[in-house]
C-alpha positions in Angstrom: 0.0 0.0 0.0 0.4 3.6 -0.4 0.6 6.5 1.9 0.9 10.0 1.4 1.1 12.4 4.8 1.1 16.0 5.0 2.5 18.0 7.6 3.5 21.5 8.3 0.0 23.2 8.3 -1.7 25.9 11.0 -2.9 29.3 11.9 -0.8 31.6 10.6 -1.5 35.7 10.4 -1.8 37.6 6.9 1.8 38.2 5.5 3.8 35.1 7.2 5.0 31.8 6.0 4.7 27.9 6.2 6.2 25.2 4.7 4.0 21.9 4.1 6.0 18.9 3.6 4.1 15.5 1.9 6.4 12.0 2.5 4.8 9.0 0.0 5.9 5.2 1.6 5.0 2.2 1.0 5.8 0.1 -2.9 7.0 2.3 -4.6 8.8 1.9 -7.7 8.8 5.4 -9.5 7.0 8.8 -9.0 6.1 10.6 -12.1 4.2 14.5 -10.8 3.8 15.5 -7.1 1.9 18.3 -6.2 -0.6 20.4 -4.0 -4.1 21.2 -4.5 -6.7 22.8 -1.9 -10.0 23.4 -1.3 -11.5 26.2 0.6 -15.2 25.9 2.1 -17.4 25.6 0.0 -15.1 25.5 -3.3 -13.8 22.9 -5.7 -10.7 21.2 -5.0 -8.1 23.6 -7.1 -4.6 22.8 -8.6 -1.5 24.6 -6.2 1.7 23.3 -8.1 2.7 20.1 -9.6 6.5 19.1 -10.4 7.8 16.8 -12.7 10.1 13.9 -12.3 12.2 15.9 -14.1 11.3 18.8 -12.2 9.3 20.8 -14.3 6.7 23.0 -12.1 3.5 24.3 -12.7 1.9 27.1 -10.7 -1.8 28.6 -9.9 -1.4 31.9 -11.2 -2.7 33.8 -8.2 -0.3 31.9 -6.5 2.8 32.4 -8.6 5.9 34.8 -6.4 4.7 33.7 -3.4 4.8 29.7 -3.2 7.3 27.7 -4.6 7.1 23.6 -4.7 10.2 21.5 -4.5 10.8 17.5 -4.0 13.4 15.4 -2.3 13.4 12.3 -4.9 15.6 10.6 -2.5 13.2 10.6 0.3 9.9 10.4 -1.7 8.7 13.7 -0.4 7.2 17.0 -2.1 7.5 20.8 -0.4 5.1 23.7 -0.5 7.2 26.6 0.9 4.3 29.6 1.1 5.1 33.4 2.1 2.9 36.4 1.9 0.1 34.7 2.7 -3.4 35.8 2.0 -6.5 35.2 4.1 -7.8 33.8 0.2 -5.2 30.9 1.1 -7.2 29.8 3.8 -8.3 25.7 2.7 -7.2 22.3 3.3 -4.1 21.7 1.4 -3.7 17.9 0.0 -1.3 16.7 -1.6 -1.0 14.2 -4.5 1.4 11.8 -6.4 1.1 9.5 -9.6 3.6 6.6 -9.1 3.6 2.7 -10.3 4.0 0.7 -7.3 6.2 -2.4 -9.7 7.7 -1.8 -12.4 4.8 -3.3 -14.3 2.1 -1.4 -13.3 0.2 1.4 -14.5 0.7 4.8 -13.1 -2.0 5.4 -10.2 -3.0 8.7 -8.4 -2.9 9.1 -4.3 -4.1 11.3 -2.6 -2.8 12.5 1.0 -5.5 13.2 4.2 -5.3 17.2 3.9 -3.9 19.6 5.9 -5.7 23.2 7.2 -3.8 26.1 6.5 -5.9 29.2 7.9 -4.3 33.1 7.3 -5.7 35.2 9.8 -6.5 39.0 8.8 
């Protein structure tokens, strides 16, 4: 099996920073994109970042400046460093990874628990 677990979220006042971390274990074999999405009350789960394998990045626009996404390939694990942050960040922050578990198998989405980031005003 497959586990993804987010970490690094909290109550954080307008302007400051956090860093979410998200560690996939379990089998394995490759990881193809990582990245964070979130979804605020009420809205649709939206796109954060993504990287690559080969580390190319994607960022929400209205994001773009103030996050930046990074990986550790060695330990499985995908970063979300945020500054400036904007009572609009407020949501629960997931985080996601397509990987094959063998070599053989087909590339399959996970999806971690969610963390709550909340920027107070």
């Amino acid at each position: 099996q497959v586990q993804l677990v987010e970490s690094g979220g909290g109550l954080v006042q307008t302007g400051g920073s956090l860093r979410l971390s998200c560690a996939a274990s379990g089998s394995i074999f490759s990881i193809n994109t990582m990245g964070w999405y979130r979804q605020a009350p009420g809205k649709q789960r939206e796109l954060v970042a993504t990287i690559t394998g080969g580390s190319s990045i994607n960022y929400k626009d209205s994001v773009k400046g103030r996050v930046t996404i990074s990986r550790d390939n060695a330990k499985n694990t995908v970063y979300l460093d945020m500054n400036s942050l904007e009572p609009e960040d407020t949501a629960v922050y997931y985080c996601n990874a397509v990987l094959r578990a063998q070599r053989w198998s087909n590339f399959v989405t996970y999806w971690g628990q969610g963390t709550q980031v909340t920027v107070s005003s």
